[in-house]
N, C-alpha and C positions, 0 to 999 in steps of 0.2 A: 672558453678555449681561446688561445692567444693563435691570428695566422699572422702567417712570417711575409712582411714587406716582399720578399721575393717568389709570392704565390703566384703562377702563370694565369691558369685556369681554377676554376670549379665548375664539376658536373657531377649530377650522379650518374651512376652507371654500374652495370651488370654483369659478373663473373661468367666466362663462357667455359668451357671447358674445349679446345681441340687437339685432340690426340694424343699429345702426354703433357699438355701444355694448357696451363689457367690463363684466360682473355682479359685483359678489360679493355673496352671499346672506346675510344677518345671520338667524341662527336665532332664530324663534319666542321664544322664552325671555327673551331678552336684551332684546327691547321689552318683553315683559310683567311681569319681574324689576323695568322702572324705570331698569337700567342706561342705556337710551339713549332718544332719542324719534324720533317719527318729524318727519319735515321738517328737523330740524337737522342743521348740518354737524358732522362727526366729523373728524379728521387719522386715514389709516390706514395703518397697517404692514403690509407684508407678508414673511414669514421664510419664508426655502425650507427646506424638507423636507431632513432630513441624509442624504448621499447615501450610497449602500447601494452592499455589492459584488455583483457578479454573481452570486451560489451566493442572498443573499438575494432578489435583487429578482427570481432567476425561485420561489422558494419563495411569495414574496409574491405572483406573479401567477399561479400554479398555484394558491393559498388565495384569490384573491380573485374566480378564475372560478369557485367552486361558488355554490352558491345563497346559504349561510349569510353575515351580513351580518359584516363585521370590528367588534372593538371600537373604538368612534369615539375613546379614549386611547392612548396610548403610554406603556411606563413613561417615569421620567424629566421627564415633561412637567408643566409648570408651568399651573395653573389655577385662577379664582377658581372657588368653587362657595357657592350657599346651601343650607344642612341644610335639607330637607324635612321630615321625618321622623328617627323611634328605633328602631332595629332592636332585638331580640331579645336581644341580648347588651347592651344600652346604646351601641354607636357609633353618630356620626351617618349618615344617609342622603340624600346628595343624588343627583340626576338628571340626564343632560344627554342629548346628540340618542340620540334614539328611545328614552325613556327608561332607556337603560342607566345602573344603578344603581354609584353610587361610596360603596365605607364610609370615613369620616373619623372613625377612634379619637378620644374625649375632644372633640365637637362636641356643638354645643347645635341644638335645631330654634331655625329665625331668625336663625340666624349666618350672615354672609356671610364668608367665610376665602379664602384664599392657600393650596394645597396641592400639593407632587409627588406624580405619581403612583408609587407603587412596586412594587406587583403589579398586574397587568394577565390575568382570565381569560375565558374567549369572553363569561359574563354576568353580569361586575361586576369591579369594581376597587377597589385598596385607596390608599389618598390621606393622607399624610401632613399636617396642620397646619404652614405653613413662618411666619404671618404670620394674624391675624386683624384685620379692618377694626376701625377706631374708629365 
């Protein structure tokens, strides 16, 4: 899949339903990041979720009815992120929903970057540099 130089955001996110009217919920982040504003119009995409075969998607809903909450990435998955933060070893540190933390080797705090995800564990992820904004 080809994304368009003029993508704001990527999140996922969940269809609500209120009153005669379909939701989708623009996380916190993403207004206060500056990526978008409030009152304007957006053009929005939506991509289904790759479908899974049966052995995963009951493993999946066996790990998603305990209490503990799933990592809100998936390897594989393409995502802007800004560097918050310098972890301990020098990679970058950004954050996304419920502040589950993503390490991005050879990032600057202040950078806003283009990353796959490539390790994925229950509290944190590891994000590779695919692209860094101008």
């Amino acid at each position: 899949m080809e994304i368009s130089d003029k993508l704001l955001c990527l999140f996922n996110g969940e269809v609500t339903v209120e009153d005669d009217e379909y939701v989708v919920e623009i996380p916190r982040r993403e207004i206060e990041s500056g990526s978008i504003e409030p009152g304007e119009t957006y053009r929005v995409a939506l991509i289904a979720r790759e479908e899974t075969d049966e052995s995963e998607q009951s493993t999946k809903s066996t790990s998603t009815s305990t209490s503990e909450p799933q990592p809100p990435v998936e390897e594989g998955e393409i995502r802007y992120v800004e560097i918050e933060d310098i972890g301990k070893q020098g990679d970058g540190i950004a954050r996304v929903e419920r502040g589950y933390v993503i390490i991005v080797p050879d990032a600057e705090i202040g950078e806003r970057v283009k990353i796959e995800i490539t390790e994925v564990k229950s509290n944190f992820a590891v994000g590779e540099i695919i692209d860094e904004e101008a």
